[in-house]
C-alpha positions in Angstrom: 15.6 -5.4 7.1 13.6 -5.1 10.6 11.0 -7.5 10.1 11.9 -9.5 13.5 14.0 -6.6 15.5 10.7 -7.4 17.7 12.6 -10.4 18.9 14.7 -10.7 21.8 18.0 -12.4 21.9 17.4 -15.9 21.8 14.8 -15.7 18.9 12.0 -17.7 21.7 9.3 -17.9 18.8 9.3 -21.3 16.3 10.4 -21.6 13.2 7.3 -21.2 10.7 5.4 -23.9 8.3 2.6 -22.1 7.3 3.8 -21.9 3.6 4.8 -23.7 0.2 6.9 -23.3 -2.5 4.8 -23.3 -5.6 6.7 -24.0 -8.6 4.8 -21.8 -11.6 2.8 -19.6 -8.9 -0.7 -18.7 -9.7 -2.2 -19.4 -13.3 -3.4 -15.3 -13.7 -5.1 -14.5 -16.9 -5.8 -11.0 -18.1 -6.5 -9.5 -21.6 -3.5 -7.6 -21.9 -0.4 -8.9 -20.2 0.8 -7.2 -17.0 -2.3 -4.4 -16.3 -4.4 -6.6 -14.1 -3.7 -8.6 -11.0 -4.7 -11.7 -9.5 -7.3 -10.3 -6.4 -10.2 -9.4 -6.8 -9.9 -6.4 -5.1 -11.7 -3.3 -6.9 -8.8 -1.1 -6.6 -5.3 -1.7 -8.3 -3.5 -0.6 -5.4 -4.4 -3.3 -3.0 -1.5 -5.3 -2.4 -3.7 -8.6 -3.3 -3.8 -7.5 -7.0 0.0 -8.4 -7.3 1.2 -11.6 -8.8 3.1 -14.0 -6.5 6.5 -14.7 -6.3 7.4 -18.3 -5.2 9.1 -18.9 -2.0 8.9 -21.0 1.1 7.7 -19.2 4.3 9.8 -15.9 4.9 10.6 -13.7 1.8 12.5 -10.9 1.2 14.4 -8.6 -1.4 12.4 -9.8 -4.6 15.1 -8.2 -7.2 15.1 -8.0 -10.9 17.3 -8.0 -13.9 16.3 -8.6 -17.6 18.2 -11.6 -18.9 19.7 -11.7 -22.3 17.4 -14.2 -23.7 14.1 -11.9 -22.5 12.9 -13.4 -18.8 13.0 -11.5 -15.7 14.9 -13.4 -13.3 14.1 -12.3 -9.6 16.5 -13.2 -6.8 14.8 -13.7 -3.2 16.2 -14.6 0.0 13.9 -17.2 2.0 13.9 -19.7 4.2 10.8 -21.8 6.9 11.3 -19.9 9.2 11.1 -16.1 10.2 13.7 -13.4 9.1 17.2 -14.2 10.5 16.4 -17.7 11.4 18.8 -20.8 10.5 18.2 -22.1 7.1 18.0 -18.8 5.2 18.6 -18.7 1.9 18.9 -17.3 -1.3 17.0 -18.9 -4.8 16.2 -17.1 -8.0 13.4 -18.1 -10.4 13.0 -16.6 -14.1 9.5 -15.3 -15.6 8.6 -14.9 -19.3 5.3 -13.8 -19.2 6.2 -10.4 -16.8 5.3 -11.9 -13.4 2.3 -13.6 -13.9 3.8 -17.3 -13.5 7.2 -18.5 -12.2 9.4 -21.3 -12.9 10.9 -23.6 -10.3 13.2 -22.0 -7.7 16.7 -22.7 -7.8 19.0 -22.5 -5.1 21.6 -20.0 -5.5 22.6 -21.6 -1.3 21.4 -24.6 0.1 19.3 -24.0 3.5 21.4 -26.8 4.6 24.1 -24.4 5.7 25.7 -21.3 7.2 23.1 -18.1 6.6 23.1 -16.8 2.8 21.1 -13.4 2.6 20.2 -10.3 0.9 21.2 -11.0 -2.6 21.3 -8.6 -5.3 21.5 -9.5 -8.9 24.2 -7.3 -11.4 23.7 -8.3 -15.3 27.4 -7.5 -17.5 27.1 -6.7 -21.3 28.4 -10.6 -21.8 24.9 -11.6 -20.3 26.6 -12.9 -17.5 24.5 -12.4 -13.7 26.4 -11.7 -10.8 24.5 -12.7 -7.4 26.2 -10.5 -4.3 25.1 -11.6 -0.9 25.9 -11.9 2.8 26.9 -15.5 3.8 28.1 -16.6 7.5 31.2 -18.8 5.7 32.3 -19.6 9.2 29.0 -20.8 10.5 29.6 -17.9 13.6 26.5 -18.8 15.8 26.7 -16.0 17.9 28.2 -12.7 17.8 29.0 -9.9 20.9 26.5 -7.5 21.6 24.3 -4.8 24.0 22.5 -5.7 27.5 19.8 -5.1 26.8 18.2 -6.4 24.9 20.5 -9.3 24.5 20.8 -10.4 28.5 23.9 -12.6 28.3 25.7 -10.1 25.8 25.3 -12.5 22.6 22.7 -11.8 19.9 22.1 -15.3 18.0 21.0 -13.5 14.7 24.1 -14.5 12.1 22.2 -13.2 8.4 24.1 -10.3 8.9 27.6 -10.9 9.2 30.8 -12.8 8.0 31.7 -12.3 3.9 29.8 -10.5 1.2 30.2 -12.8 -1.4 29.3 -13.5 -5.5 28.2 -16.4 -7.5 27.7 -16.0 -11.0 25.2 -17.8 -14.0 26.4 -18.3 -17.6 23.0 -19.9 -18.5 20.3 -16.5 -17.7 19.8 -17.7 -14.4 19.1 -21.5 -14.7 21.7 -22.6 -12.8 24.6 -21.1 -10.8 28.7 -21.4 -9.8 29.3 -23.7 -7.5 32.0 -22.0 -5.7 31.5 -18.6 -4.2 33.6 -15.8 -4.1 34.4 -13.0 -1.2 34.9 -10.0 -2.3 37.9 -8.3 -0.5 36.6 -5.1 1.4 38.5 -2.6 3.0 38.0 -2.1 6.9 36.9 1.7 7.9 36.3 3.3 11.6 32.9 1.6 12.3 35.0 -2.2 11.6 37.7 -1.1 13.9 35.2 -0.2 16.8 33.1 -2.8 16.3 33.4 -5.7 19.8 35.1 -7.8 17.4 37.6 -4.8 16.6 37.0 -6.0 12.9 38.0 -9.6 12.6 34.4 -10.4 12.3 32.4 -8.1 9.8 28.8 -6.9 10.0 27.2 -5.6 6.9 24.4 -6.5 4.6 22.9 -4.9 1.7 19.7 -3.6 0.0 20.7 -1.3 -2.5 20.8 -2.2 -6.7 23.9 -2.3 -8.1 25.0 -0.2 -11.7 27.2 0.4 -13.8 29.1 3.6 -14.5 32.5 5.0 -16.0 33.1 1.6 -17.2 32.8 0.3 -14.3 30.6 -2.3 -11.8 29.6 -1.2 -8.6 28.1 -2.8 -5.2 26.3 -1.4 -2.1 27.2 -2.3 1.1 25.7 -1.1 4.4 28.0 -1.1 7.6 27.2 -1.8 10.9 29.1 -1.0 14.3 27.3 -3.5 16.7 23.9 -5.1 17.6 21.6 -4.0 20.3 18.6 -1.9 20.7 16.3 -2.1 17.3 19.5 -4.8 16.2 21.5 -2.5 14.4 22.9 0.6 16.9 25.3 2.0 13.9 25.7 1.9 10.1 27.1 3.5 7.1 26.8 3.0 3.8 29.8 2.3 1.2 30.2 1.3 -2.5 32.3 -1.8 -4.2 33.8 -0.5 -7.0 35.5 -2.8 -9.7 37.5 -1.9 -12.9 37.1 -5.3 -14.2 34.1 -7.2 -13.6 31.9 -6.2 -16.8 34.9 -8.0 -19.0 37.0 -10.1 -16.5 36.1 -13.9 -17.0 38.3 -15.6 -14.6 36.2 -14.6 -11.1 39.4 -14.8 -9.1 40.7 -11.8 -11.0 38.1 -9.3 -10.5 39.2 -6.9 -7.9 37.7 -4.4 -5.7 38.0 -1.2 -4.1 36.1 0.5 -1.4 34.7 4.6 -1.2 34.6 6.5 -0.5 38.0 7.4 0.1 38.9 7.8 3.8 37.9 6.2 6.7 33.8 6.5 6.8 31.0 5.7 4.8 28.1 7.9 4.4 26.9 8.9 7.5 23.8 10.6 8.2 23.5 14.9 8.4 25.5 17.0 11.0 23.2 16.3 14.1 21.7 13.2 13.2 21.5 9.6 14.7 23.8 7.0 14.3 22.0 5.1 11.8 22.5 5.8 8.1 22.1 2.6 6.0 20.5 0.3 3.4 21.8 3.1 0.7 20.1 3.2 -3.2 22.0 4.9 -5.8 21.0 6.6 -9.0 23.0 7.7 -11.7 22.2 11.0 -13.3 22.5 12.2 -17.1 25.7 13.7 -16.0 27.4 11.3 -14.3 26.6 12.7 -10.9 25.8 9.8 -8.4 23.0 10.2 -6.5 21.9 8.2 -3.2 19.3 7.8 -0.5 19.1 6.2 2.4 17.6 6.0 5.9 18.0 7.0 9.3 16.0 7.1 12.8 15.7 11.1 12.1 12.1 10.4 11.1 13.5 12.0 7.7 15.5 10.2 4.3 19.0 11.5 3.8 20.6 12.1 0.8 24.1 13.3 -1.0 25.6 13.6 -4.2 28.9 12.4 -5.3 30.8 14.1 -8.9 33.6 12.4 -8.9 32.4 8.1 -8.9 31.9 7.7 -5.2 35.1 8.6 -4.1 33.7 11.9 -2.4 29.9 13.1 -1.7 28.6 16.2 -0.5 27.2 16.6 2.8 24.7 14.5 3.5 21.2 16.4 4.1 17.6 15.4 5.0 15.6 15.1 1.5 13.5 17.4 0.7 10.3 18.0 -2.0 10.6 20.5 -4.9 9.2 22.6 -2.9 11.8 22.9 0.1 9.8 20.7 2.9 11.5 18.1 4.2 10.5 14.5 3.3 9.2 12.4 5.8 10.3 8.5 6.9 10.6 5.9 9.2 12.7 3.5 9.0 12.5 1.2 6.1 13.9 1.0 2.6 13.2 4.0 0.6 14.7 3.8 -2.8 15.0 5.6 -6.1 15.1 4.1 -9.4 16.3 6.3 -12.9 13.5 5.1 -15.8 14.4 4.8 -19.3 12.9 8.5 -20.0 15.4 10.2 -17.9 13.0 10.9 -15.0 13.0 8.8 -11.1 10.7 7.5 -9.2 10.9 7.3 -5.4 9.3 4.4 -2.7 8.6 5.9 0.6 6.4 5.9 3.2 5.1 9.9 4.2 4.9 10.0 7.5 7.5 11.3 10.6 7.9 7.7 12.4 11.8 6.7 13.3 11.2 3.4 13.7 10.6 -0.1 11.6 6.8 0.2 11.7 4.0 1.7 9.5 4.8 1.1 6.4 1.7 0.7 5.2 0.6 2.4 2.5 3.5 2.6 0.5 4.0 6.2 -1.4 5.6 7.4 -4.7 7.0 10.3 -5.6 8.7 11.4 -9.0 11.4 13.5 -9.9 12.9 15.3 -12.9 16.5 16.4 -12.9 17.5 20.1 -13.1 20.8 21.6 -13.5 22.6 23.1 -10.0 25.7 25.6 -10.0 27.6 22.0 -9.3 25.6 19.5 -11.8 21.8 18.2 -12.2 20.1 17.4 -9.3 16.7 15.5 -8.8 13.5 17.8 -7.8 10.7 15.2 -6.4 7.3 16.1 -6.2 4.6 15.5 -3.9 3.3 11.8 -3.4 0.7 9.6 -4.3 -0.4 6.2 -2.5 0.4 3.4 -4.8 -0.1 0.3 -2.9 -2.0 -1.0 0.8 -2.9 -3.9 2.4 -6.5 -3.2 4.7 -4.7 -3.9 7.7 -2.3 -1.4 9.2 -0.2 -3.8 10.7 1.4 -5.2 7.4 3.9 -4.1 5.9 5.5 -4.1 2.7 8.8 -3.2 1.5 12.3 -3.7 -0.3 10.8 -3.1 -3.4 12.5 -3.3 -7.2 11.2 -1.4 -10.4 10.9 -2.9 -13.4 10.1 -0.9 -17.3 8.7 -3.6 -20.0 6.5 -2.8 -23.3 6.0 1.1 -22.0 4.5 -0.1 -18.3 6.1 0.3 -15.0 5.8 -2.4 -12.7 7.4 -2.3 -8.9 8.2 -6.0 -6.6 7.6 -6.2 -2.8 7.3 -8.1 0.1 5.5 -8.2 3.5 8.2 -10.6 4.9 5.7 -13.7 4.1 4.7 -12.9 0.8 6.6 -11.3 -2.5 4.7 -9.9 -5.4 5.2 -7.8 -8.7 2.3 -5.2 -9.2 1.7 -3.0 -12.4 1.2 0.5 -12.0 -1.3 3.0 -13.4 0.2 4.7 -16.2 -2.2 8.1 -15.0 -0.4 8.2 -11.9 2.8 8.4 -12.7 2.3 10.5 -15.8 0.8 13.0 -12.9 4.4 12.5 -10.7 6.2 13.5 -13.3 4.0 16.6 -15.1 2.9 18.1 -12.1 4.1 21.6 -13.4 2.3 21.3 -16.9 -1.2 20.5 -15.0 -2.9 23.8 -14.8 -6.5 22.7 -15.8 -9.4 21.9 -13.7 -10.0 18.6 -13.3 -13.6 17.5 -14.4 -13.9 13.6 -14.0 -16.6 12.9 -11.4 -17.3 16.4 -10.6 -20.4 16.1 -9.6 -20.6 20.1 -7.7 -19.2 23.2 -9.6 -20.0 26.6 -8.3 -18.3 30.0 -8.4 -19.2 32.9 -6.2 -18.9 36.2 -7.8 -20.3 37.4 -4.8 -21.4 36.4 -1.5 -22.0 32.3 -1.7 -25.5 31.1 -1.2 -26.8 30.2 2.3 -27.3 26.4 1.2 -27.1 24.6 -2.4 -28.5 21.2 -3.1 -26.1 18.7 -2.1 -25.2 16.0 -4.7 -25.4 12.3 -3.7 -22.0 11.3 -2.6 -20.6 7.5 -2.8 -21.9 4.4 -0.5 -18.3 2.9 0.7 -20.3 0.1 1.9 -23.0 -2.1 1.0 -25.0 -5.1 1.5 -23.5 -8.1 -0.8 -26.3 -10.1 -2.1 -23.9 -12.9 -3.7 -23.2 -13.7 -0.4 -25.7 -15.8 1.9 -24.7 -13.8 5.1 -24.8 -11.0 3.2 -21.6 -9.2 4.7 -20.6 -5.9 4.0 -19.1 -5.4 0.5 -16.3 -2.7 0.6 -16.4 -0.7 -2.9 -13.6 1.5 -1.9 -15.0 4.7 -3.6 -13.7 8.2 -2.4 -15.0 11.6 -2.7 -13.2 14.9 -2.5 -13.9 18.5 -1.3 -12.3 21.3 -3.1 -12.5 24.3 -2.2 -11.0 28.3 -2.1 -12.0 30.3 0.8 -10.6 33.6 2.7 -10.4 33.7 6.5 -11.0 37.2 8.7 -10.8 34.6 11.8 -9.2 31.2 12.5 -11.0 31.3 15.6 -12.1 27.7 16.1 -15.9 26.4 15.8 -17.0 28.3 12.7 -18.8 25.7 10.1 -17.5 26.4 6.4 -20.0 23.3 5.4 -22.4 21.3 6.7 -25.0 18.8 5.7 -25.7 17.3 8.8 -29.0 16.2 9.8 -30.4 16.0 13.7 -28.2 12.6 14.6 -25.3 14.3 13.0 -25.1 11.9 10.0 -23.8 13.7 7.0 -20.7 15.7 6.7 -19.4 19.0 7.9 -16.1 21.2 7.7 -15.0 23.4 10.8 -12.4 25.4 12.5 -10.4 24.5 15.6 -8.9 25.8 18.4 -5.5 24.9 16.6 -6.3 27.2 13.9 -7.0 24.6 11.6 -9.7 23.0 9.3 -11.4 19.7 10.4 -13.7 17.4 8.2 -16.6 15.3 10.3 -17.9 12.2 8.4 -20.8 10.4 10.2 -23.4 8.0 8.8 -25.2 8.0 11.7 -23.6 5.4 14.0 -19.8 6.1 13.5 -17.9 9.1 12.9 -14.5 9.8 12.1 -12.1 13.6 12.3 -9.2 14.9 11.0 -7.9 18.0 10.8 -5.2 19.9 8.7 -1.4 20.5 9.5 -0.6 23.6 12.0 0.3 27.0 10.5 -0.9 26.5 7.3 -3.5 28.9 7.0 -3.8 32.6 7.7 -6.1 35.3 7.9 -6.8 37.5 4.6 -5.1 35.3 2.2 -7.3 33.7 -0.2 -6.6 29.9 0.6 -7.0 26.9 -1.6 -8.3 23.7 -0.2 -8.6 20.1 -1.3 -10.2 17.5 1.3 -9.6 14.1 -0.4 -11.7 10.9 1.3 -10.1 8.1 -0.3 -12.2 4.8 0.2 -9.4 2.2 -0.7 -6.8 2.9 1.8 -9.5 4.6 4.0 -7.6 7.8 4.0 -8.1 11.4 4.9 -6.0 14.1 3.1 -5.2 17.4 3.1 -3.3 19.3 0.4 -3.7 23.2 0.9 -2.4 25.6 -1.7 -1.0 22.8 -3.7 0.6 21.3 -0.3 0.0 17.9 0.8 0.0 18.3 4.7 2.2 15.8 5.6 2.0 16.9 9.8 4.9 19.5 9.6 7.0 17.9 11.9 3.9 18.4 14.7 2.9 15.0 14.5 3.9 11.9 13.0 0.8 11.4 10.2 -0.6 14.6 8.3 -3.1 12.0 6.4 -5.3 10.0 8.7 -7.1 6.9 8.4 -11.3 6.5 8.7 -13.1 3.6 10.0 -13.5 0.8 7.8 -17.3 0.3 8.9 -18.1 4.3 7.9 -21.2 3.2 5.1 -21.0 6.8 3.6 -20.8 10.5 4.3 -24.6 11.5 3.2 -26.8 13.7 5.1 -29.5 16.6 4.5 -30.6 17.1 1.0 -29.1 20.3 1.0 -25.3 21.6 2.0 -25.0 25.0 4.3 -22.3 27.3 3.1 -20.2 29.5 5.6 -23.5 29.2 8.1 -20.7 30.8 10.9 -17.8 31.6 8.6 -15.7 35.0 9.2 -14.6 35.3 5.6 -15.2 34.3 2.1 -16.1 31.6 -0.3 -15.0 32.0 -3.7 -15.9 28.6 -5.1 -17.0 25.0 -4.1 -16.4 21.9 -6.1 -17.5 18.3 -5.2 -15.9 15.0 -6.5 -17.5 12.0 -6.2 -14.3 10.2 -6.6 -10.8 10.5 -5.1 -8.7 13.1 -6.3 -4.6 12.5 -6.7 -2.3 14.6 -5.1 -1.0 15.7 -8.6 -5.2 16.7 -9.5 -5.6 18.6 -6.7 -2.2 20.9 -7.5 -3.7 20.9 -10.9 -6.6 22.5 -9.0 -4.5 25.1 -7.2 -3.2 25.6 -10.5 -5.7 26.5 -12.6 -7.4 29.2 -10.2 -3.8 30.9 -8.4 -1.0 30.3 -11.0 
């Protein structure tokens, strides 16, 4: 949630029309089913290469279960109007064909009606689907909260409040129980202190639920009030029942709340007071494992041994390698695949608010054993889906495995979509320890310096991002999102800022060039000769007489700029809120002289120099670092 928090109390802007409901989506054709979207975007990543999901205007939470009978059936909530608005509700539609075309929605709620929202979908060995989701039974129009924002003390957003209820379908999703069911929950220290003192809930729910020890279970996410950024507390709790995977009769399943106490997960010692929309794992063990977010600017995690009923402290999650992961506030979640390994939707950067979540980021993890049970070890990220402008977002994702391809759901709050994911990528998330060879597609520059590097080397071609498109009778720019990566291992007598490592600038400064700062970092310089376009390293990263290795990665779809030093992806340290950086969209290239100056003013040493004319992954470059220092 947080697609409207924008908003002020009385919700002043109208209900939206701008959208349809399209019965089978978009006809999409491809060769072999599910590895090709429907844009015509270049790069896979691009958000437009997804398949729609059918809904009205607003659209959110596009879940997935496998039916019985083969389809995936996706759950959505929707309604005309923006998120929180009246007339949201929740309507499922099945696929057969992985995404690519839709049947008719069916109402799981009528938009007629109190708010129904935030549906997830629970599939029981019988085949039958359980749909949990927030609905406003007592049509509650307005609940107490903070001034400010809300200047008379009411806030009239009701999605988020009232009874977390169920519906179920004997028929694979075609149709659904008329009645509903509440689920009976039991009221902990943030219900209490809410300003109803707990006759009225507030809750909702993002998180998948599973099955374990024989057993259903159900996220719910707490909240103590409404104010500033619409949620001001939250905790996160799990619905356990004994009986759901064989109960028929729905009025006899029963439920029971953890933990056990009088709190939910709450975020680290020292942290904020929001810790919420939870996303649970279960490991090879048994362990349960869970993520959530907080306003820290970091994820925080915990494990639980004993079914929920206890978890370990919670702590801010961190990579393999001990640094702390980086978030904002949005849904980060982590799904266990059918191999035994995770994969893990984020979005790398130190915000603590609802915005930038554009690119979204992956990360995968492996379990290991612990002196108290396997734990997950996540590796380093790579991009894996962007829209061009910075200012959409996507998110509430769900992961999907069918015929030996992974494919992930989202939404930017207007529009849902199910993307397919490159099977190189993620094979690099998970084997990031086996890579140890140089990488050699598109290396285009490969020199080692047994002694001291030359004073200047030809410099190879690198990629136009932009060109003239002659289909076109304006001809506009055509964007080919190409990339192109430096990689290099150098020693440093100095940090002392303006000495050039590279350079193949010309007189107007088009070309490239690679320098110190005064922050003892490295910077690149792209220019083409009317725009150029910085970015420098993370702080304290490099140091004198060490032999460093360096990978500058210019990736042309996103328009990124990354550093990952001596197999690190800088991520901004906690200094700053980005460690990647975005380039101008109207940079045409990087070219420059004919030939590159090596270490014209460097204090140290260059061992070796390799050019890409592509991208480089995260996971290549460590391969990289790899090869030459492991």
């Amino acid at each position: 949630m947080g697609g409207t928090v924008s908003l002020k109390a009385n919700f002043t802007k109208p209900m939206g029309t701008k959208k349809r409901v399209t019965s089978t989506g978009r006809k999409k054709t491809f060769s072999i089913p599910g590895t090709k979207g429907s844009g015509n975007c270049v790069d896979s990543r691009h958000l437009s290469n997804g398949f729609e999901i059918p809904t009205e205007s607003y659209s959110d939470q596009p879940y997935i279960v496998k039916t019985l009978d083969g389809a995936w059936l996706c759950i959505l909530t929707t309604g005309s109007g923006h998120e929180g608005h009246a007339g949201q509700h929740v309507i499922t539609t099945r696929s057969t064909d992985m995404g690519q075309t839709w049947s008719n929605p069916v109402r799981v709620e009528s938009p007629i009606g109190p708010e129904a929202s935030y549906a997830v979908l629970l599939r029981v060995p019988s085949g039958r689907i359980y749909a949990f989701y927030n609905h406003n039974t007592d049509n509650i129009r307005k609940v107490k909260a903070d001034n400010p924002p809300y200047t008379d003390g009411f806030c009239r957003r009701v999605d988020s409040l009232g009874y977390f209820v169920f519906k179920y379908s004997d028929d694979h999703g075609r149709s659904w129980s008329k009645k509903r069911y509440p689920l009976d929950i039991r009221e902990m220290e943030i219900d209490r202190k809410n300003a109803d003192r707990g006759k009225l809930r507030y809750f909702w729910n993002v998180g998948r639920p599973f099955i374990a020890e024989k057993a259903a279970f159900v996220s719910l996410h707490k909240v103590g009030g409404f104010g500033e950024g619409f949620f001001t507390s939250s905790e996160g709790v799990l619905l356990k029942s004994s009986n759901l995977l064989t109960e028929i009769n729905p009025r006899k399943i029963t439920w029971e709340t953890l933990p056990d106490g009088d709190s939910g997960l709450r975020t680290p010692p020292g942290g904020g007071p929001i810790a919420e929309e939870q996303s649970y794992s279960v490991l090879s063990d048994g362990s349960f494992y869970c993520v959530y977010r907080t306003i820290d600017g970091y994820p925080a995690y915990a494990y639980s041994r004993d079914g929920g009923h206890t978890w370990t402290e919670p702590q801010y999650k961190t990579y393999g390698n001990g640094r702390r992961i980086r978030h904002p506030r949005a849904a980060n979640f982590a799904w266990r695949c059918r191999n035994g390994k995770y994969l893990y939707w984020f979005h790398n950067h130190g915000g603590n608010w609802y915005d930038d979540r554009n690119p979204v980021w992956l990360s995968g993890g492996v379990e290991v054993d612990s002196p108290d049970g396997k734990i997950i070890e996540w590796s380093q990220p790579e991009v894996i889906l962007y829209e061009d402008d910075q200012e959409i977002r996507m998110s509430y994702p769900d992961m999907v495995e069918e015929r030996g391809r992974i494919f992930l759901t989202e939404t930017q709050k207007d529009i849902a979509r199910v993307h397919v994911m490159d099977k190189e990528l993620i094979k690099g998330l998970w084997n990031r320890e086996k890579a140890k060879s140089m990488v050699k597609e598109g290396l285009v520059f490969n020199r080692k310096f047994q002694k001291a590097a030359p004073k200047s080397v030809k410099m190879p071609e690198l990629p136009l991002f932009l060109e003239r498109d002659a289909t076109m009778p304006d001809f506009r720019n055509k964007d080919l999102r190409t990339g192109f990566t430096i990689d290099l291992s150098l020693q440093f007598d100095s940090l002392k800022g303006g000495q050039v490592i590279l350079d193949s600038r010309i007189s107007t400064r088009q070309g490239l060039a690679l320098q110190t700062t005064g922050n003892r970092t490295l910077e690149i310089i792209l220019n083409d000769g009317r725009t150029e376009n910085r970015w420098e390293c993370d702080r304290e990263m490099l140091e004198t007489k060490t032999q460093h290795h360096i990978s500058i990665i210019v990736d042309g779809g996103p328009k990124l700029i990354s550093f990952v030093i001596d197999g690190i992806l800088c991520d901004g340290s906690g200094q700053r809120q980005f460690g990647w950086g975005r380039y101008s969209p109207h940079l045409r290239h990087a070219n420059g002289a004919k030939n590159l100056l090596i270490g014209p003013s460097l204090k140290g040493k260059i061992f070796s120099l390799r050019i890409y004319d592509r991208y480089l992954r995260t996971a290549e470059a460590m391969a990289n670092y790899q090869a030459l220092h492991l």
